[in-house]
N, CA, C, O and CB atoms as a CASP TS submission, in Angstrom:
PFRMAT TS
TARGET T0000
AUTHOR 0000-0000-0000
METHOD Language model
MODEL 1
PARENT N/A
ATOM      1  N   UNK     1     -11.567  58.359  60.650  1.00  0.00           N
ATOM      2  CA  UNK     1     -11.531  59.683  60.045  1.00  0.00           C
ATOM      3  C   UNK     1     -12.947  60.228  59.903  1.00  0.00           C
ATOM      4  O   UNK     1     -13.968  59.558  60.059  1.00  0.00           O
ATOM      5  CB  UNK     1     -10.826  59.638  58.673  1.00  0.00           C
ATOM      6  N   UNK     2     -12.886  61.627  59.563  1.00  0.00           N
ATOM      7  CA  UNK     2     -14.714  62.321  59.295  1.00  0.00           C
ATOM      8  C   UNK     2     -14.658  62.059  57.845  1.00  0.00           C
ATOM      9  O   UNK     2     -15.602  62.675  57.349  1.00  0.00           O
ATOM     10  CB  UNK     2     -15.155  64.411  59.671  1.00  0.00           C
ATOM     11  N   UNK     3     -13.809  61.260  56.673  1.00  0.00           N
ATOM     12  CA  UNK     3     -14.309  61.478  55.775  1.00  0.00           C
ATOM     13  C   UNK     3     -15.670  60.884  55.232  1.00  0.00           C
ATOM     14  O   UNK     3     -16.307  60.008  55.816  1.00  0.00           O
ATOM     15  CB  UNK     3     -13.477  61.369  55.212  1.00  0.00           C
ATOM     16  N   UNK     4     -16.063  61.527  53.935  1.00  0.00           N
ATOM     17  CA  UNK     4     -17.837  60.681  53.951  1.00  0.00           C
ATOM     18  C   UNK     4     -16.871  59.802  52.674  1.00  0.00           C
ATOM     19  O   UNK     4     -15.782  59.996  52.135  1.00  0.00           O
ATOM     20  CB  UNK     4     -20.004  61.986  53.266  1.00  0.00           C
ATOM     21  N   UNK     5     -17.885  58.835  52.577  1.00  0.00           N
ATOM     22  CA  UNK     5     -17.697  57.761  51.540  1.00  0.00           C
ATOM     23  C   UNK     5     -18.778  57.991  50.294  1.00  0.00           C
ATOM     24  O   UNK     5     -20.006  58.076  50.329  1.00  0.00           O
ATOM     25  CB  UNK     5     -17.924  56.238  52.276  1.00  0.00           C
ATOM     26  N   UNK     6     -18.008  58.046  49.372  1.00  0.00           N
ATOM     27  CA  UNK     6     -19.327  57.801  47.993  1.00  0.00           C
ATOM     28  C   UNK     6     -19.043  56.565  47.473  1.00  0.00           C
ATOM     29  O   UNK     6     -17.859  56.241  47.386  1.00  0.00           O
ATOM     30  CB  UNK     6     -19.310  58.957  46.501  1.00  0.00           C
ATOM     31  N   UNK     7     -19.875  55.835  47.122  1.00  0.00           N
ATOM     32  CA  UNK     7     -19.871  54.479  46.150  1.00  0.00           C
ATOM     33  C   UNK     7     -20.969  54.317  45.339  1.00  0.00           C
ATOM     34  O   UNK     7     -22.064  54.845  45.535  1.00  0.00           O
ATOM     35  CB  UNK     7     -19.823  53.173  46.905  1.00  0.00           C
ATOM     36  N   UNK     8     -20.666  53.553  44.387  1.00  0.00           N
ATOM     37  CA  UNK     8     -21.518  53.192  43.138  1.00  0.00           C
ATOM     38  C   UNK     8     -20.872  51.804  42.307  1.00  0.00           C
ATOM     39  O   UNK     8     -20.203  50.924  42.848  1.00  0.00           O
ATOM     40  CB  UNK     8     -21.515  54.620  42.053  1.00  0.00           C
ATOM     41  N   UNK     9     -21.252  51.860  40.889  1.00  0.00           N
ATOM     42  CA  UNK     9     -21.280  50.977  40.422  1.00  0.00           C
ATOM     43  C   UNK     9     -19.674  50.917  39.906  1.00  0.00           C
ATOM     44  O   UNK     9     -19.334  49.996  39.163  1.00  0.00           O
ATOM     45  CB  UNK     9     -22.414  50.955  39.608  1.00  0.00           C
ATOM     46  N   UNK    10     -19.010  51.618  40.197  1.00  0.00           N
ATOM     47  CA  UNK    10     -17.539  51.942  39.966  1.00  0.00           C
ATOM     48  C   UNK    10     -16.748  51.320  40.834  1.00  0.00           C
ATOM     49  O   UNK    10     -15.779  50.664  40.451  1.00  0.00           O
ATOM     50  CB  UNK    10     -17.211  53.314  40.047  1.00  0.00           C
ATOM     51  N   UNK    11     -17.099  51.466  42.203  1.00  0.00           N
ATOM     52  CA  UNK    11     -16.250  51.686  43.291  1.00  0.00           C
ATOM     53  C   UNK    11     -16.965  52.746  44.486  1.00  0.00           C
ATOM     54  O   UNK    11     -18.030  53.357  44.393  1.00  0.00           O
ATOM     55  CB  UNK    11     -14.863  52.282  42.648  1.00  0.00           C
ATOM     56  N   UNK    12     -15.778  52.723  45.863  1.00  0.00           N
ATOM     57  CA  UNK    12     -16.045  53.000  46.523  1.00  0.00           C
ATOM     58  C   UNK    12     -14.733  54.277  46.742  1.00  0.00           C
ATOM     59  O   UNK    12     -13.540  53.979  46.686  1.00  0.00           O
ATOM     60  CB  UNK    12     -16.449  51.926  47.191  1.00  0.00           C
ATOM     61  N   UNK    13     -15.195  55.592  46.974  1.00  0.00           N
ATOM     62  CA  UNK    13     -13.798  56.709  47.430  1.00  0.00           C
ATOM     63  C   UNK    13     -14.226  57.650  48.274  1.00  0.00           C
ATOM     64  O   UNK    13     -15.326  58.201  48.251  1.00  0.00           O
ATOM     65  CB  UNK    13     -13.072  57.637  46.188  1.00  0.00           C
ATOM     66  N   UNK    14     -13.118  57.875  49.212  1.00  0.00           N
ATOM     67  CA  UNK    14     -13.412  58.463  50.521  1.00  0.00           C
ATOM     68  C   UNK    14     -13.224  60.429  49.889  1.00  0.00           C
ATOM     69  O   UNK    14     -12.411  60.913  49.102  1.00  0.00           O
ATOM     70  CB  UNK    14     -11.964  57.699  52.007  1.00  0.00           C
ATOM     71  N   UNK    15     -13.955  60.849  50.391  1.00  0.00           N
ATOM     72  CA  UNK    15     -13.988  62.355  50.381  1.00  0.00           C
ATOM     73  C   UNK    15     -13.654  63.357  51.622  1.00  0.00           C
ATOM     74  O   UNK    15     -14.591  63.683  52.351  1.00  0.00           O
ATOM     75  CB  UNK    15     -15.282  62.647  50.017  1.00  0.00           C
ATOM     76  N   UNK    16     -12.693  63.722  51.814  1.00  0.00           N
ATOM     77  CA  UNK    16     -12.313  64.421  52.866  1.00  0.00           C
ATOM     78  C   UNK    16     -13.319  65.322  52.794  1.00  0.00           C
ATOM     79  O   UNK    16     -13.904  65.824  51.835  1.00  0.00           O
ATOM     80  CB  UNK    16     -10.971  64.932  52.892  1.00  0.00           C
ATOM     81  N   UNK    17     -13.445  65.471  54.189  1.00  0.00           N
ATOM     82  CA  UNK    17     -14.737  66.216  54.877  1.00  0.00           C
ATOM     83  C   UNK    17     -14.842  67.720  54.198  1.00  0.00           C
ATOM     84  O   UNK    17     -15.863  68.215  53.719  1.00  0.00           O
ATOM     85  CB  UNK    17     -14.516  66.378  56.723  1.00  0.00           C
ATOM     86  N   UNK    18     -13.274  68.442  54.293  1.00  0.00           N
ATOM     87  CA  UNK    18     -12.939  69.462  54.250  1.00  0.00           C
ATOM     88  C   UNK    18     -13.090  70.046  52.983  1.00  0.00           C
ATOM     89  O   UNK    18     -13.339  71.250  52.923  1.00  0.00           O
ATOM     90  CB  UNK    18     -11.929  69.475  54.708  1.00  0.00           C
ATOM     91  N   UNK    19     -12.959  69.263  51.788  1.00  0.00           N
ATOM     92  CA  UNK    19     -13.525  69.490  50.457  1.00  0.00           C
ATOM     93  C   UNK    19     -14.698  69.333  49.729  1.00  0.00           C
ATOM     94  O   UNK    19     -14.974  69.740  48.600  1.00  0.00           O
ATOM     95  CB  UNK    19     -12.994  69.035  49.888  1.00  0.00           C
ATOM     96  N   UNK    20     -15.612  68.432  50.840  1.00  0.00           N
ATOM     97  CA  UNK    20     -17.151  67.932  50.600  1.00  0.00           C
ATOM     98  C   UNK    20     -17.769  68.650  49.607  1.00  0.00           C
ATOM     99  O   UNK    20     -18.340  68.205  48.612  1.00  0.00           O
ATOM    100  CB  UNK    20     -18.080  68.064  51.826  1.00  0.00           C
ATOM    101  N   UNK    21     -17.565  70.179  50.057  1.00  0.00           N
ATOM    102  CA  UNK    21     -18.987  71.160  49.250  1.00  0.00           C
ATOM    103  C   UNK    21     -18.157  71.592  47.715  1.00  0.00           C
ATOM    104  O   UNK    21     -18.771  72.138  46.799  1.00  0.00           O
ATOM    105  CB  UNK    21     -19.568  73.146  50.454  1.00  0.00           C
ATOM    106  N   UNK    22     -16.587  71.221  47.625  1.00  0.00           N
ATOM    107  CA  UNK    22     -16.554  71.905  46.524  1.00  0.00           C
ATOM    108  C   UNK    22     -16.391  70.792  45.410  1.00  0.00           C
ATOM    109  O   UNK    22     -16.334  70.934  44.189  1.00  0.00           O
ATOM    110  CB  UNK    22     -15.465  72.979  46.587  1.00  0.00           C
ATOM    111  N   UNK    23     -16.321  69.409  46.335  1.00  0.00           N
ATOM    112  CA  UNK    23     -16.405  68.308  45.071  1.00  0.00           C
ATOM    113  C   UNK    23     -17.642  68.470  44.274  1.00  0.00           C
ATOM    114  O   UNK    23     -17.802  68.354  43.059  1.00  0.00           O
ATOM    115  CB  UNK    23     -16.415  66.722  45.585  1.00  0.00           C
ATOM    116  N   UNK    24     -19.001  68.944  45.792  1.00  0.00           N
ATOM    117  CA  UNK    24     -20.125  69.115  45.238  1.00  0.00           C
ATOM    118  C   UNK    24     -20.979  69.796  44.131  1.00  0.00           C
ATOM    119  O   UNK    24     -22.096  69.618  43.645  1.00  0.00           O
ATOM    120  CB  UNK    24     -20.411  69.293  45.884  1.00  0.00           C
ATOM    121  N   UNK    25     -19.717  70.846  43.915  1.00  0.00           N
ATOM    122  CA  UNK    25     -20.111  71.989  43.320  1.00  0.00           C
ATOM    123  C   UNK    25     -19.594  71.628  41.721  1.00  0.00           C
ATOM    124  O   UNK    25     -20.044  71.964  40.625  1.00  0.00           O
ATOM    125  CB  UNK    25     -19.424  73.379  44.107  1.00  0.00           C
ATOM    126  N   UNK    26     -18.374  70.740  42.147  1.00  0.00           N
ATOM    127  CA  UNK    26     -17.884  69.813  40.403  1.00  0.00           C
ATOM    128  C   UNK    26     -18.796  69.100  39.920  1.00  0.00           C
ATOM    129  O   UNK    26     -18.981  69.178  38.705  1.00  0.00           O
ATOM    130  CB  UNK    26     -16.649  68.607  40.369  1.00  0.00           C
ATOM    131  N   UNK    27     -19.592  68.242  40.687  1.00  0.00           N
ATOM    132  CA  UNK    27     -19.973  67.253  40.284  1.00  0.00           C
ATOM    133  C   UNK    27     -20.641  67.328  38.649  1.00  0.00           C
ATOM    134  O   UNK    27     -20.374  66.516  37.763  1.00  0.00           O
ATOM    135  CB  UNK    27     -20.787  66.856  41.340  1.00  0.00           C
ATOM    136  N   UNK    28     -21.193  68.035  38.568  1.00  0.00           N
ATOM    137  CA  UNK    28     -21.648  68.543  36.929  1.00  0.00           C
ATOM    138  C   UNK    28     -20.950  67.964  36.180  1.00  0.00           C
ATOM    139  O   UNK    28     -21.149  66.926  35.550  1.00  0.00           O
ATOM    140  CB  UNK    28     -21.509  70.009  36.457  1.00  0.00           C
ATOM    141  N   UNK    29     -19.527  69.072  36.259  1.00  0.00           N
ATOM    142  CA  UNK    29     -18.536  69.181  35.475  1.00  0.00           C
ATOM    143  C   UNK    29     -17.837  67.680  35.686  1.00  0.00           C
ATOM    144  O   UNK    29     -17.146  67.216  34.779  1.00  0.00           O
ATOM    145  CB  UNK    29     -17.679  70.497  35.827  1.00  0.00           C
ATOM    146  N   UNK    30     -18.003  67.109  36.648  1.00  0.00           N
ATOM    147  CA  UNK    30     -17.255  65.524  36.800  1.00  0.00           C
ATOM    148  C   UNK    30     -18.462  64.554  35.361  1.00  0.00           C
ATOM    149  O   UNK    30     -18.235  63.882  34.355  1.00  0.00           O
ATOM    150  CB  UNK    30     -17.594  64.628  39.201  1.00  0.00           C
ATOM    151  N   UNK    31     -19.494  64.958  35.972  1.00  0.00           N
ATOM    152  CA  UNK    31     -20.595  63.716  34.697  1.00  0.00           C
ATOM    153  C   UNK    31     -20.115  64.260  33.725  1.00  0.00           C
ATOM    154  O   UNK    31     -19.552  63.326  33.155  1.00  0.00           O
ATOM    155  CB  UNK    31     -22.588  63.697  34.500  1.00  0.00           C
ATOM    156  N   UNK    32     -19.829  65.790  32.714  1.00  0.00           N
ATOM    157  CA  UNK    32     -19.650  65.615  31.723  1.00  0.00           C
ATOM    158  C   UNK    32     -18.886  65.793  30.879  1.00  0.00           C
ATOM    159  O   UNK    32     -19.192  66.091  29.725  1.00  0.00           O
ATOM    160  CB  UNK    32     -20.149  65.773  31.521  1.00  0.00           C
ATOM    161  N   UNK    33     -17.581  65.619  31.373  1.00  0.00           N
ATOM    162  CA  UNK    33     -16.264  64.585  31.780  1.00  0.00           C
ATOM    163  C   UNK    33     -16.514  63.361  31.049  1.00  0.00           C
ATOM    164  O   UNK    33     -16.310  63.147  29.854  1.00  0.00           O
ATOM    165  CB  UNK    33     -16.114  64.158  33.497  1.00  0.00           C
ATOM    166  N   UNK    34     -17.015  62.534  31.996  1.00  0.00           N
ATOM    167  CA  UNK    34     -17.613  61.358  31.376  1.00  0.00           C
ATOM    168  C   UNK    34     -18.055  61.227  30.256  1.00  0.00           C
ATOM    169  O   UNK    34     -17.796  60.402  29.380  1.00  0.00           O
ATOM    170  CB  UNK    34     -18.434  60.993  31.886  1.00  0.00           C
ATOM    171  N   UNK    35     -18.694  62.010  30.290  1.00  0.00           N
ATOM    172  CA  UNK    35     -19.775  62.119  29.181  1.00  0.00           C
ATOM    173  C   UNK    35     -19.119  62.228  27.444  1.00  0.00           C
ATOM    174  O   UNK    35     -19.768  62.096  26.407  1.00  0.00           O
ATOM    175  CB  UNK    35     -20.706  63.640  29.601  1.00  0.00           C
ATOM    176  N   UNK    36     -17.411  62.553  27.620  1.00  0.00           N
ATOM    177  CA  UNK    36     -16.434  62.350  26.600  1.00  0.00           C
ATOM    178  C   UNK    36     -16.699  60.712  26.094  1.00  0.00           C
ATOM    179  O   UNK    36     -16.966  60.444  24.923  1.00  0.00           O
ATOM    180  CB  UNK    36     -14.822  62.675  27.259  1.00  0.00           C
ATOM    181  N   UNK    37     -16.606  59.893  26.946  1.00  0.00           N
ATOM    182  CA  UNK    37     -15.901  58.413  26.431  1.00  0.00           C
ATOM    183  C   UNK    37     -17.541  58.053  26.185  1.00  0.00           C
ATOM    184  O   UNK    37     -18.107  57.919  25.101  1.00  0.00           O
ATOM    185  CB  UNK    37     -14.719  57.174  27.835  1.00  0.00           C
ATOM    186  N   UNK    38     -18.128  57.937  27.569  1.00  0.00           N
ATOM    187  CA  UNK    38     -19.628  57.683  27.736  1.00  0.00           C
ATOM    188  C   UNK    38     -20.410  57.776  26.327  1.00  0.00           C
ATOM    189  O   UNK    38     -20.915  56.868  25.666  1.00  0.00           O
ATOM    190  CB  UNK    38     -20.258  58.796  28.789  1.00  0.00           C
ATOM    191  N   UNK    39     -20.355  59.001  26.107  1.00  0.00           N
ATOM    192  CA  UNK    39     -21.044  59.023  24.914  1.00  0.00           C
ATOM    193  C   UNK    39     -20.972  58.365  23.547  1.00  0.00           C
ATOM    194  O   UNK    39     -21.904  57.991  22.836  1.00  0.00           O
ATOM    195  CB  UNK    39     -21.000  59.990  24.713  1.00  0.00           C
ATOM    196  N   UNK    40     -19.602  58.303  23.324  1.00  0.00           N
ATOM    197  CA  UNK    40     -18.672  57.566  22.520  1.00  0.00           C
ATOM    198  C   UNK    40     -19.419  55.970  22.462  1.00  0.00           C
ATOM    199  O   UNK    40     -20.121  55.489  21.572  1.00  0.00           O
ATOM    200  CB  UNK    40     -17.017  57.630  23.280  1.00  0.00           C
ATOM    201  N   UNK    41     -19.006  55.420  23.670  1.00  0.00           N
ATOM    202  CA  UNK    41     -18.708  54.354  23.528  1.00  0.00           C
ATOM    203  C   UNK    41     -20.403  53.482  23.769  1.00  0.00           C
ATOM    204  O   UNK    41     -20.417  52.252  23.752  1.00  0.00           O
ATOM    205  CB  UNK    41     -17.400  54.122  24.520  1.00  0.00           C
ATOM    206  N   UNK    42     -21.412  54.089  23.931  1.00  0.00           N
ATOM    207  CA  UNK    42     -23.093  54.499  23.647  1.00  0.00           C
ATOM    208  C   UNK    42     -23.752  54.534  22.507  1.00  0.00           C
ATOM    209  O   UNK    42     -24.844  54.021  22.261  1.00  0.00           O
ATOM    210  CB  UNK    42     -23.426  55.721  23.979  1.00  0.00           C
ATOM    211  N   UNK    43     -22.844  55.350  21.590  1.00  0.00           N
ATOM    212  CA  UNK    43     -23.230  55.808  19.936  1.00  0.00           C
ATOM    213  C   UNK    43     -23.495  54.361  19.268  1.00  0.00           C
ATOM    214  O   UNK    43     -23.114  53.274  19.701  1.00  0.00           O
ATOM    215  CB  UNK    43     -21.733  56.746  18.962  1.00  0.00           C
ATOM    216  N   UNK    44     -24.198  54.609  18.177  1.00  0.00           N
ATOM    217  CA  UNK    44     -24.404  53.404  17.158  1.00  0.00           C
ATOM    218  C   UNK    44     -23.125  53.990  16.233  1.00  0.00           C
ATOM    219  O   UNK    44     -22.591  55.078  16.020  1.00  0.00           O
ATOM    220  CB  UNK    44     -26.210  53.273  16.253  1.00  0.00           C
ATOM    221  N   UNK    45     -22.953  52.449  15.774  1.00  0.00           N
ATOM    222  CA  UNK    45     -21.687  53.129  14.572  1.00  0.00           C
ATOM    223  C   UNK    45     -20.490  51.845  15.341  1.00  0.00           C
ATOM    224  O   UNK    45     -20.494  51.162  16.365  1.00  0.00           O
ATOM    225  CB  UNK    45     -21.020  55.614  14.896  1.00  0.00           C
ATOM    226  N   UNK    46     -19.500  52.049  14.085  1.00  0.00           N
ATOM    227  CA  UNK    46     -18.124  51.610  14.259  1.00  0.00           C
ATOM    228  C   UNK    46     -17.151  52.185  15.311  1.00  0.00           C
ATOM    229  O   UNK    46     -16.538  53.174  14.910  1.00  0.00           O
ATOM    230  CB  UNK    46     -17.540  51.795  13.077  1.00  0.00           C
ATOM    231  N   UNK    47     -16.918  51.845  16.378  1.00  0.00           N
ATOM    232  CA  UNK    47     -15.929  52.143  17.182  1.00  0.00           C
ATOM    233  C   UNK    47     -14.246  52.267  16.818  1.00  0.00           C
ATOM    234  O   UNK    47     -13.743  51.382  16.125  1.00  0.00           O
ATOM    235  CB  UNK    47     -16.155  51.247  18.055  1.00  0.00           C
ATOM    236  N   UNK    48     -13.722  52.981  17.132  1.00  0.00           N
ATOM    237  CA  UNK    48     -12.105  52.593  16.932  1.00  0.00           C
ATOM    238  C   UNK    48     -10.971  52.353  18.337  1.00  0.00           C
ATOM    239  O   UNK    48     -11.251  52.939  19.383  1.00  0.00           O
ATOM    240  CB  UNK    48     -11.454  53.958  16.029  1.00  0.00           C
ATOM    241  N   UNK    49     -10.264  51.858  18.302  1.00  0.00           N
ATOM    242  CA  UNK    49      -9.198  51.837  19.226  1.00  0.00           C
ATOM    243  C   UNK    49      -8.653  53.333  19.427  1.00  0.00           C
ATOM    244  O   UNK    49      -8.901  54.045  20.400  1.00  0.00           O
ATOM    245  CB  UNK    49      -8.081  50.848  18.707  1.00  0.00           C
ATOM    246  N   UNK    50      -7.946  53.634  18.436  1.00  0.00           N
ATOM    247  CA  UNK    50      -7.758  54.997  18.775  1.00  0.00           C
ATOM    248  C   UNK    50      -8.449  56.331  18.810  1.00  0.00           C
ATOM    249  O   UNK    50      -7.735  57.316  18.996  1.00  0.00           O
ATOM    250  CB  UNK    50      -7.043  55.190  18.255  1.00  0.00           C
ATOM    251  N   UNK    51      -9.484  56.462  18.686  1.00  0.00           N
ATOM    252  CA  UNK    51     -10.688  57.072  19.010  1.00  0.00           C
ATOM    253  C   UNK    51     -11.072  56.878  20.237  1.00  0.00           C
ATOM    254  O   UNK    51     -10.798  57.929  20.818  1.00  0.00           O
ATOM    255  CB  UNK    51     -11.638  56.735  18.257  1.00  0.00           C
ATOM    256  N   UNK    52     -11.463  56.278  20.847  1.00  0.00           N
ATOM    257  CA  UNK    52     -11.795  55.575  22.271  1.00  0.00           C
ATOM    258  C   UNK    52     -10.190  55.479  23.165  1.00  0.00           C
ATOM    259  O   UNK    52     -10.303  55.434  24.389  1.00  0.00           O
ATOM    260  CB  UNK    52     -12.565  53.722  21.920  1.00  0.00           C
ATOM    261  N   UNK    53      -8.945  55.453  22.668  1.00  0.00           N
ATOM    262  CA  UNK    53      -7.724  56.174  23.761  1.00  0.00           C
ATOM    263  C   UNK    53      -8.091  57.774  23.665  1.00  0.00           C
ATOM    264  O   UNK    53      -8.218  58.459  24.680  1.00  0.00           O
ATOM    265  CB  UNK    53      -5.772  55.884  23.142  1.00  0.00           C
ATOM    266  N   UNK    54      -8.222  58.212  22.549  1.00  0.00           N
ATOM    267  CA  UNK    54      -8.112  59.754  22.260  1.00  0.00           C
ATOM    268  C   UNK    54      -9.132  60.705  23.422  1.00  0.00           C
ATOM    269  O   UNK    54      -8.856  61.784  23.947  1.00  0.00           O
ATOM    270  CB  UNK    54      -8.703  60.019  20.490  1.00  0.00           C
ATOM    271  N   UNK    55     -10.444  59.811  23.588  1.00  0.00           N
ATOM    272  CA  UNK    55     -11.037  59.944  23.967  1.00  0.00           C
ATOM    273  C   UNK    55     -10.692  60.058  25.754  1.00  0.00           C
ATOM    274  O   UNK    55     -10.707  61.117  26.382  1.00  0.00           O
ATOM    275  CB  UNK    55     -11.675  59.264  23.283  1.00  0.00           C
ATOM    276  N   UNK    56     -10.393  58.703  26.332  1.00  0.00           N
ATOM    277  CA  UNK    56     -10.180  58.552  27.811  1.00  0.00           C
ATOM    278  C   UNK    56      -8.361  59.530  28.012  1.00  0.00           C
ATOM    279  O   UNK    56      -7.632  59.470  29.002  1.00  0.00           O
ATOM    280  CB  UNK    56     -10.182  56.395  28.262  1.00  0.00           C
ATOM    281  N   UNK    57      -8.226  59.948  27.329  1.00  0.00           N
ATOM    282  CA  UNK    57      -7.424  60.770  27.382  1.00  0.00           C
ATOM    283  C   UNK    57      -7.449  62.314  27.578  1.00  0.00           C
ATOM    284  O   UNK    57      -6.620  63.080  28.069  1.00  0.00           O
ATOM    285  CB  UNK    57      -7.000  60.494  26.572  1.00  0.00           C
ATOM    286  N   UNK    58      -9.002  62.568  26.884  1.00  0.00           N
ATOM    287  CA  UNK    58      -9.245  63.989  27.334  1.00  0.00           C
ATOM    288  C   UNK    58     -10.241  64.030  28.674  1.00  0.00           C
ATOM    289  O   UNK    58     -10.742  64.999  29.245  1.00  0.00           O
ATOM    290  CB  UNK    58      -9.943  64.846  26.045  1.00  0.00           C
ATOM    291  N   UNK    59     -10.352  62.303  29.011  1.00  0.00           N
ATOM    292  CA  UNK    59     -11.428  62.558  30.284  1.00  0.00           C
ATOM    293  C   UNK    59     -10.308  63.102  30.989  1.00  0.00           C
ATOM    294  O   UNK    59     -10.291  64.226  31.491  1.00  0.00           O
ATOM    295  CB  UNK    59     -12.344  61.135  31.133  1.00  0.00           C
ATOM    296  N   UNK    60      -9.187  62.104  31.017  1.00  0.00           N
ATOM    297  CA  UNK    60      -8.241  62.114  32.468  1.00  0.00           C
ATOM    298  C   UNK    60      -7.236  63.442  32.586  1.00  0.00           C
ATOM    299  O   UNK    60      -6.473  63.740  33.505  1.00  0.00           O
ATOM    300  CB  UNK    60      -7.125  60.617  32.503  1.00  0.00           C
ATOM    301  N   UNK    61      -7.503  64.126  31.345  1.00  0.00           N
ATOM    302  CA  UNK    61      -7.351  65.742  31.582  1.00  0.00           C
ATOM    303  C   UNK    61      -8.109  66.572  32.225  1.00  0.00           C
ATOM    304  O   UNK    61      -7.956  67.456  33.068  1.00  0.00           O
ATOM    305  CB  UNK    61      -7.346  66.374  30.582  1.00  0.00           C
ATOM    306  N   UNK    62      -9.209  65.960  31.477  1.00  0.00           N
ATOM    307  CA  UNK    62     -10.471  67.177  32.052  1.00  0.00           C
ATOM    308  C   UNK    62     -10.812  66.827  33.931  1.00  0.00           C
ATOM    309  O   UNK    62     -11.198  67.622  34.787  1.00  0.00           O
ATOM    310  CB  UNK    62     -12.453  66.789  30.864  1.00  0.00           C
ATOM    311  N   UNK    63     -10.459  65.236  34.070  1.00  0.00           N
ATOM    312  CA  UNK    63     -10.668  64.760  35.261  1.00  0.00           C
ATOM    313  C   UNK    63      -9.442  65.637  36.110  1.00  0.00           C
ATOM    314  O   UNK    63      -9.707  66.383  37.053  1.00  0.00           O
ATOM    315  CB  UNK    63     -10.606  63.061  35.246  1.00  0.00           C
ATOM    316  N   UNK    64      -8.455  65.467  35.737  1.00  0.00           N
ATOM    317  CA  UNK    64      -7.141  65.960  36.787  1.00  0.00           C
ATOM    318  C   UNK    64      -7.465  67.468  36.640  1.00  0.00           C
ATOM    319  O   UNK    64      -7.139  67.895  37.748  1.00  0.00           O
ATOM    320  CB  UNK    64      -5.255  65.512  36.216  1.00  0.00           C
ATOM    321  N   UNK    65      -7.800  68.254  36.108  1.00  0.00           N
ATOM    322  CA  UNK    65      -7.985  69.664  36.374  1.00  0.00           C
ATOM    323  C   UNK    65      -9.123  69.946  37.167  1.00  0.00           C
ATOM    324  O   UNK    65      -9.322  71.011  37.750  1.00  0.00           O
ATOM    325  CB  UNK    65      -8.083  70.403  35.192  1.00  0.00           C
ATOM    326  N   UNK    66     -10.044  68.708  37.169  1.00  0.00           N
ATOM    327  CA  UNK    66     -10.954  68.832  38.508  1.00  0.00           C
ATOM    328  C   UNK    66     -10.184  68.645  39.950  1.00  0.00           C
ATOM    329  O   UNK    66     -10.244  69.256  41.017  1.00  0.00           O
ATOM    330  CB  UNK    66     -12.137  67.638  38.446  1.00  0.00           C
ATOM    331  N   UNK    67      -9.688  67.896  39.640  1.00  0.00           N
ATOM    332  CA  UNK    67      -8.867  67.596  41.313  1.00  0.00           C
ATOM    333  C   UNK    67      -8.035  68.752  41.620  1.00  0.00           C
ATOM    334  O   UNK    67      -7.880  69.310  42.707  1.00  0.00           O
ATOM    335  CB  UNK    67      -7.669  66.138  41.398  1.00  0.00           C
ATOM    336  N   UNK    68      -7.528  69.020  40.490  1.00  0.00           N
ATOM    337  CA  UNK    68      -6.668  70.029  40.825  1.00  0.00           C
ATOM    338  C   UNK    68      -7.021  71.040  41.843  1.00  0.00           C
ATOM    339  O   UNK    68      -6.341  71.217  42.854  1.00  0.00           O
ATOM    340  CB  UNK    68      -6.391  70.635  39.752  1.00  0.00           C
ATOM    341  N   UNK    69      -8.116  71.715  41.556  1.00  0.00           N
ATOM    342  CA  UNK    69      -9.058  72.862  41.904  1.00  0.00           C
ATOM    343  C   UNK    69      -9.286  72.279  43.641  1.00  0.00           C
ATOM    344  O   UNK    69      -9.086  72.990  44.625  1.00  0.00           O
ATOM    345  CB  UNK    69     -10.749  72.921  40.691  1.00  0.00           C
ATOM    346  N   UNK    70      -9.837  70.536  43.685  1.00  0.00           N
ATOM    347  CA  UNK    70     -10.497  70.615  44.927  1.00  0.00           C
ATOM    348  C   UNK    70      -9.087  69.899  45.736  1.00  0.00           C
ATOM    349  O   UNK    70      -9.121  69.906  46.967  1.00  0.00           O
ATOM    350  CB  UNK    70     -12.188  69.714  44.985  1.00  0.00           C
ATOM    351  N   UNK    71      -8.469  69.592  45.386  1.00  0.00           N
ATOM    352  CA  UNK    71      -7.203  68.523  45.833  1.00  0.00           C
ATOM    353  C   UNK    71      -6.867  69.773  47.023  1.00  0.00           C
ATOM    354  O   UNK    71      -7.156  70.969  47.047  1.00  0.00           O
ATOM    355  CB  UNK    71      -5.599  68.029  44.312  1.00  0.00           C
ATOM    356  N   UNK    72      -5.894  68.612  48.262  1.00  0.00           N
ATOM    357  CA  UNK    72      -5.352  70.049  49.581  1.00  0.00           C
ATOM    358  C   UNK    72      -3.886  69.277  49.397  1.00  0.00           C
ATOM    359  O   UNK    72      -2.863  69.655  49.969  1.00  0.00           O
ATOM    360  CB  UNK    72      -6.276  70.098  51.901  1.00  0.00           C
ATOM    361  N   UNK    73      -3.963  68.064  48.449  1.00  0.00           N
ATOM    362  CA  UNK    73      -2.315  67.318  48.914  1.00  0.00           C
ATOM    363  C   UNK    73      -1.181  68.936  47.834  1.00  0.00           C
ATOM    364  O   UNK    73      -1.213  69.319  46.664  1.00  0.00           O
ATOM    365  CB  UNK    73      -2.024  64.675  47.714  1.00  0.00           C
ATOM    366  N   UNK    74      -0.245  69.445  49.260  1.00  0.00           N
ATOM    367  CA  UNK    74       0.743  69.917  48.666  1.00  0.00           C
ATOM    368  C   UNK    74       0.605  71.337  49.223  1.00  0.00           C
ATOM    369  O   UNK    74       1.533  72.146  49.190  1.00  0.00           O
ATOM    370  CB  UNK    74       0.733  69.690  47.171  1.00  0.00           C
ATOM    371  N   UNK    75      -1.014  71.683  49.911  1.00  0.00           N
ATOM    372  CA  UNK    75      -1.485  72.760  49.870  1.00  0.00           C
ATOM    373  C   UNK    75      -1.104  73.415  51.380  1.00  0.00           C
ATOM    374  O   UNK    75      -1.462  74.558  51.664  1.00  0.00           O
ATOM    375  CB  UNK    75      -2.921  72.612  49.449  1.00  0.00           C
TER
END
């Protein structure tokens, strides 16, 4: 396939060619995303269980409304 590959300390995921420039244009908005739990789980202080679900819960919102935008499955 032409897709490009990104990898890091996560993993490895293929990027269809055809969406390249507008994943590019998320990417911001993808770090601070992250930057929900990330920060969280970074802080000094007492952690909680449900604080830290509450949390990866508004990534994988904020994450799926990114895909949404660049996603072609359906399109």
């Amino acid at each position: 396939t032409n897709d490009l590959l990104h990898g890091d300390a996560n993993g490895v995921t293929r990027i269809p060619i055809d969406i390249a420039h507008e994943v590019a244009d998320i990417a911001q908005e993808f770090v601070n995303a992250e930057a929900i739990v990330l920060d969280y789980v970074k802080a000094e202080g007492t952690k909680s269980i449900a604080e830290f679900a509450e949390r990866m819960k508004q990534l994988g919102a904020a994450v799926q409304g990114l895909r949404k935008r660049v996603s072609r499955a359906g399109k």
